[in-house]
C-alpha positions in Angstrom: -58.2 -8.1 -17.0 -57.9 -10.4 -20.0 -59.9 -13.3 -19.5 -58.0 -15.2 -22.4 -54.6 -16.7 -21.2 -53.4 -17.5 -24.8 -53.7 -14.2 -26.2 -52.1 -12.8 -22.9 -49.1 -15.0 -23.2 -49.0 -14.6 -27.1 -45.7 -13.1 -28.2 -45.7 -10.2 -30.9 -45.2 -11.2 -34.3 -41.7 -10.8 -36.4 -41.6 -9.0 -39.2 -41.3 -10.9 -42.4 -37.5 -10.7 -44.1 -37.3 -9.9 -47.4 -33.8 -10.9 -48.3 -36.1 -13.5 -50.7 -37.4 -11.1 -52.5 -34.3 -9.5 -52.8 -32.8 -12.4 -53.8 -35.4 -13.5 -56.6 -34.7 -9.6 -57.9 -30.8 -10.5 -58.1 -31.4 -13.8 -60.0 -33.8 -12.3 -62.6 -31.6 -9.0 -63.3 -28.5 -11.1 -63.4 -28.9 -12.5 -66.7 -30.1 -8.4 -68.4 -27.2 -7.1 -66.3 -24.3 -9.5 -67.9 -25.5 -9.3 -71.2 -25.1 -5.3 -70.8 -22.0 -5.6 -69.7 -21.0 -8.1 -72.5 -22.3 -5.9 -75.2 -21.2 -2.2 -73.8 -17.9 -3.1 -72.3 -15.9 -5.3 -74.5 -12.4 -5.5 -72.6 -14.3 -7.6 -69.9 -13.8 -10.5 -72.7 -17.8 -11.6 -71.8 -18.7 -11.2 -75.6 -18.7 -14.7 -77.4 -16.3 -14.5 -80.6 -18.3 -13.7 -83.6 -17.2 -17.2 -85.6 -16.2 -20.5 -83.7 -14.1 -21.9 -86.5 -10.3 -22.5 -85.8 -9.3 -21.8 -89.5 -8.2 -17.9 -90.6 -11.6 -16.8 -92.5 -9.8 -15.4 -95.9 -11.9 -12.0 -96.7 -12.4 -10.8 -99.1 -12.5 -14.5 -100.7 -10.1 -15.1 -103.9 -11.1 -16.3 -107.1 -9.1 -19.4 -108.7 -7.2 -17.9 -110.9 -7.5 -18.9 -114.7 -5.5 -22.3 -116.1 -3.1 -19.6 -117.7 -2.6 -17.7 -114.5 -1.2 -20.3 -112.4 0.0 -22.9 -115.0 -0.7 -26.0 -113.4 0.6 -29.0 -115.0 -0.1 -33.1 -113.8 2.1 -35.2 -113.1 2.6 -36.7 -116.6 3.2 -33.0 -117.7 -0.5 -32.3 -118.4 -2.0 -28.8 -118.0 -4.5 -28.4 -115.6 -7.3 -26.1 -114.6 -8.2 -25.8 -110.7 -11.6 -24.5 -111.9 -12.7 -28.0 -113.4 -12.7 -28.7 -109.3 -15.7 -26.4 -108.7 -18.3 -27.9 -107.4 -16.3 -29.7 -104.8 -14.5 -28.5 -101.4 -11.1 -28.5 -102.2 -8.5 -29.3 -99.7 -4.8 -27.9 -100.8 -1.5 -27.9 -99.7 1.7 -27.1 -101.1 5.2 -28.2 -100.7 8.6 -29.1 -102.3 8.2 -32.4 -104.1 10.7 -34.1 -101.7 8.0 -33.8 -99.0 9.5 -33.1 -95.7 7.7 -34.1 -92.3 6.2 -31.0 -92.4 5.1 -31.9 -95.7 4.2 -35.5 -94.6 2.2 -34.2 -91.8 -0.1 -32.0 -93.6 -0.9 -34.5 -96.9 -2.2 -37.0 -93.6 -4.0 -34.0 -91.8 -6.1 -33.5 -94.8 -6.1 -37.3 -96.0 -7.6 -37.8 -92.6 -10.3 -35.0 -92.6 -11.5 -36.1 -96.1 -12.0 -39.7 -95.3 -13.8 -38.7 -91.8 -16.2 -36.9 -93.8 -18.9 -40.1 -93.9 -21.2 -40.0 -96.5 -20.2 -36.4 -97.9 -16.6 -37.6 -98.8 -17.4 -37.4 -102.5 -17.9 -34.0 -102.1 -14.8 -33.2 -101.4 -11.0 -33.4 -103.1 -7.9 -33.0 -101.8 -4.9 -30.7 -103.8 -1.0 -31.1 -103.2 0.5 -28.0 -105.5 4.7 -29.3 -105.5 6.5 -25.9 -106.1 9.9 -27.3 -107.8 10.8 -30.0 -110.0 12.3 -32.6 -107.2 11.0 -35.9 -107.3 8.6 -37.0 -105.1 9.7 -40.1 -102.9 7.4 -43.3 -103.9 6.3 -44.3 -100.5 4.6 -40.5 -100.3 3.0 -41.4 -103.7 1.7 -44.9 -102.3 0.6 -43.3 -98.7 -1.4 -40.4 -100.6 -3.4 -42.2 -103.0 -6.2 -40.2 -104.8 -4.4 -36.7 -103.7 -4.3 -34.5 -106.8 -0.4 -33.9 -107.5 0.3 -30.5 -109.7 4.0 -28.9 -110.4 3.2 -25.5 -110.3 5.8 -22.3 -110.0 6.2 -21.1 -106.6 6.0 -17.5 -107.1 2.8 -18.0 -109.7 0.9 -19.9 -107.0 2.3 -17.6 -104.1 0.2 -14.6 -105.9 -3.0 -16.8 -105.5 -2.3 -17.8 -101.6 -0.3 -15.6 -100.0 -0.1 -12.2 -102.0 1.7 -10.0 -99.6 3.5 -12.4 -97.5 7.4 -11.1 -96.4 9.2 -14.5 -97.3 10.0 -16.2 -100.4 7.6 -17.7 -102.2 8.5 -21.5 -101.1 8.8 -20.6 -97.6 5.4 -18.8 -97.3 3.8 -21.9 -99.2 5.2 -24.3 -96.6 3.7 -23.1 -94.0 -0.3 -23.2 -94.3 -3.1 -25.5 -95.3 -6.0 -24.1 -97.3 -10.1 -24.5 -98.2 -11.3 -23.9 -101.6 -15.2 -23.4 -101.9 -17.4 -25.5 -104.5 -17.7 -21.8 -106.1 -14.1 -21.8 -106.6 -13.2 -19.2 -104.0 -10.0 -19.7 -101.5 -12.2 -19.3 -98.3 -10.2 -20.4 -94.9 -6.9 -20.9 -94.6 -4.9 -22.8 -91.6 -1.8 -22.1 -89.3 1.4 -23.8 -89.7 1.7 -26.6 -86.9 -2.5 -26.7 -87.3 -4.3 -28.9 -84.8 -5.3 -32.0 -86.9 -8.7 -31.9 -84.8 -9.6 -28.8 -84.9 -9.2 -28.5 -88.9 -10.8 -31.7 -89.3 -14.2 -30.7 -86.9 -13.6 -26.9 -89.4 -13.9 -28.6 -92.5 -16.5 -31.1 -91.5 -19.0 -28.3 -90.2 -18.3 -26.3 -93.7 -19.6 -29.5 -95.8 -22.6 -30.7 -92.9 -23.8 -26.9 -93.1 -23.3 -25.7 -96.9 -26.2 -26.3 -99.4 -23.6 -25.7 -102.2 -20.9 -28.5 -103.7 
């Protein structure tokens, strides 16, 4: 007979779980298992995009084209050569000199993203190619001060920016907004209708990150 009462009355130990364990396995193979599954299957859409920027990455990049090329000419009838603009980050548009809202809207998208620029707003210009001979209304002068204005033909400037593109020349022009590099390479191009935040936060990243213009 067992002279010890506690040990007696003692009930058998439980075995020790080990849905811990298992657990602590599951939360250090989860991070191995979804970068697997990011890298080998694609179609799940886990894999970041390659480039964050909301701009159309133009590759291979284009060259300015030479002062003869394009023909560029000043308001005053002046010629003009887009490669005396390297160095800087060029911001360009192009439109029919009686500037449409459409037109309107993207001279103050990029009027905007220049001046939000801070201290690196000298490194910058901005560029409105006009594509026909119309005049351009005086309150569009006045509101886009410091905007370089140059006539240019449509279908010359067209070969430059949108080589390929199915509509006319004008049309085709209307649409984007574009990013010329200190090097004097057209480098990112934006969508018609472009999100005045996003192109501004695009172009504001290119100048806080480059080492170049």
């Amino acid at each position: 007979m067992d002279s010890n009462p506690r040990t007696a009355s003692a009930a058998p130990a439980k075995p020790r779980s080990i849905q811990p364990l298992v657990w602590i396995v599951i939360v250090c193979l989860a991070p191995i298992v979804f970068a697997l599954l990011a890298y080998y299957v694609p179609a799940l859409g886990l894999r970041p995009d390659e480039a964050n920027n909301y701009g159309k990455l133009i590759s291979p990049q284009r060259p300015v084209p030479s002062a003869e090329a394009l023909g560029l000419r000043t308001q005053d009838g002046q010629p003009f050569d887009l490669a005396s603009l390297k160095g800087q980050w060029v911001l360009a548009t192009a439109d029919q000199g009686a500037c449409p809202e459409s037109c309107v809207t993207k001279l103050f998208i990029l009027r905007n993203s220049h001046a939000s620029q801070g201290k690196n707003v000298e490194r910058l210009s901005r560029v409105w190619f006009v594509t026909d001979d119309a005049p351009i209304p005086d309150q569009v002068l006045e509101a886009y001060k410091g905007t370089i204005i140059l006539r240019v033909d449509p279908e010359k400037l067209a070969g430059f920016l949108t080589p390929g593109a199915s509509a006319p020349a004008q049309q085709a022009l209307a649409a984007p907004m574009w990013i010329i590099d200190p090097l004097g390479n057209l480098m990112l191009e934006f969508p018609e209708n472009a999100d005045p935040v996003s192109v501004r936060k695009d172009i504001s990243k290119l100048v806080y990150n480059s080492r170049i213009g």
